[in-house]
N, C-alpha and C positions, 0 to 999 in steps of 0.2 A: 688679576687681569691688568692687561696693560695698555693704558691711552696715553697721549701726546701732551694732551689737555684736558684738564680735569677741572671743573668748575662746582664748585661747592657751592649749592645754593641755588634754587628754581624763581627768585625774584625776578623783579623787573631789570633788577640789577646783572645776574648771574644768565638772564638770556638773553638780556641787549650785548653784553660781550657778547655772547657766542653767535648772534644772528651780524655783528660788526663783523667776525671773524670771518663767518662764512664769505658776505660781501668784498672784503679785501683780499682774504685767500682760499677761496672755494676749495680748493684741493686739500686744507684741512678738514673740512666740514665730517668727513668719516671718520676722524681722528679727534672730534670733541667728543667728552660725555658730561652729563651735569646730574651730578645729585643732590636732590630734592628732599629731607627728611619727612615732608608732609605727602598726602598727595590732592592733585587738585578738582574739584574748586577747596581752597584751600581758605577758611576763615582768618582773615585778616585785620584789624584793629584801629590800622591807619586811615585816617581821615580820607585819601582816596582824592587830592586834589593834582591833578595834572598840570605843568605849566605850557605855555606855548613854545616853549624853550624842551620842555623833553616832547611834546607831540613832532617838532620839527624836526627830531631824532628819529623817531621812530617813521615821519614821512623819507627820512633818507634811507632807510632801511626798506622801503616802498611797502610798509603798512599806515591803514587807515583808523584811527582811532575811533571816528565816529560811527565803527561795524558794533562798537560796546554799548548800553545806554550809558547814557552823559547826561548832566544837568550843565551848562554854560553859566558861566561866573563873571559879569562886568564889572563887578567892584568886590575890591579887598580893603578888611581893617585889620590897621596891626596898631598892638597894643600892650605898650610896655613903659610900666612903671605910671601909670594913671596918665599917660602921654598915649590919642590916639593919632593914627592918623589913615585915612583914606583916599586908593587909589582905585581911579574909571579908568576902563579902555573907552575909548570911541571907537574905534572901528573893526576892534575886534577883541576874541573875551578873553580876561585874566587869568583864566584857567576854568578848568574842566572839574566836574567833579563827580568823580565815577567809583564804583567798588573795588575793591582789591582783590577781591577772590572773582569776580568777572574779570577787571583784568588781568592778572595775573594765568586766570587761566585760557583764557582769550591769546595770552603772551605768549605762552605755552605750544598750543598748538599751533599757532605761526612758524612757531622755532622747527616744532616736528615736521610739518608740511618742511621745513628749509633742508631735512633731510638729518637734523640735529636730534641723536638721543637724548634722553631725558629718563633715570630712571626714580622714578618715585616709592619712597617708604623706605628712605634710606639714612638710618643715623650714621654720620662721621662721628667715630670716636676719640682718633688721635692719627697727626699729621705729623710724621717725619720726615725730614727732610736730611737730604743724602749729597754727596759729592755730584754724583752723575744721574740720582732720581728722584724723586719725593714718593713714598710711601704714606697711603693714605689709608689707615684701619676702620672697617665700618661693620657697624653689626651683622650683614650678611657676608662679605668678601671684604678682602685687601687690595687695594689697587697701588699698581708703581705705574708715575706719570713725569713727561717730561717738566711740564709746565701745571701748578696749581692755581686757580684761581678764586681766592676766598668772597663771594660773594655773600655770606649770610649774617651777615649785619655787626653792628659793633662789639657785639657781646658774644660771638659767635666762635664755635670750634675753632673755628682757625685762626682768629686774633687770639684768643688763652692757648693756643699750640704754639704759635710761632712768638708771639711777645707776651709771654706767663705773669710778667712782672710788672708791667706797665698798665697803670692806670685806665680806666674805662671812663669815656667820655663820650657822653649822651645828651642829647636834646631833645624836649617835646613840645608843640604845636598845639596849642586848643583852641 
């Protein structure tokens, strides 16, 4: 099958590009697809804090975060190397803290209402890249795309497909 733009990856990462896309160039929007290896509501791990910095993303994209439940966070501690320290909003909160498989899947059909595919249960196996296409192999079909976009995370098919050799560098948050 062949699309324009191919997105690897149904995070909040791999549908804010595609929901950005649409807003700047609508007339892609029939020419994105995104695959998803999981499908959603999709169990997620991560802590689940929003900032007011990605919520201001997602208002310029004209969604409302506050459609998810949310718990509001006025103070943060961070804590590194027996050095704490703590930070208050006043007038408004530090971040959000919400689930990942609501979001995520909240994110999701924002994107499909945008008019954006999305197909779910989909393993990427191996991503080549060509002169004039990228060739993307997946357990059900082959897809040739103009543009790939690897959104699924550091350790993800398409960081070991396209830089095999290089290092994996991770950080975690507790």
């Amino acid at each position: 099958m062949d699309r324009d733009i191919l997105i690897i990856g149904g995070g909040p990462g791999g549908l804010s590009t595609a929901l950005h896309l649409d807003r700047i160039a609508p007339h892609l929007t029939p020419r994105i697809l995104i695959l998803e290896k999981a499908q959603y509501p999709r169990l997620k791990l991560c802590a689940g804090g929003l900032t007011v910095d990605a919520e201001f993303l997602l208002q310029q994209l004209g969604l409302d975060v506050s459609e998810i439940p949310h718990v509001d966070a006025d103070t943060i501690h961070f804590d590194f190397e027996a050095k704490g320290l703590n930070i208050r909003m006043r007038d408004q909160h530090a971040l959000r803290v919400i689930r990942r498989d609501e979001f995520d899947h909240w994110l999701a059909i924002k994107t499909r209402e945008a008019g954006i595919e999305i197909r779910e249960g989909i393993t990427v196996k191996n991503i080549v890249p060509k002169s004039n296409e990228v060739i993307v192999e997946t357990d059900h079909e082959t897809f040739h795309a103009q543009i790939v976009v690897g959104a699924d995370g550091s350790n993800g098919v398409t960081r070991r497909c396209i830089f095999p050799d290089e290092p994996v560098y991770t950080a975690r948050v507790l």
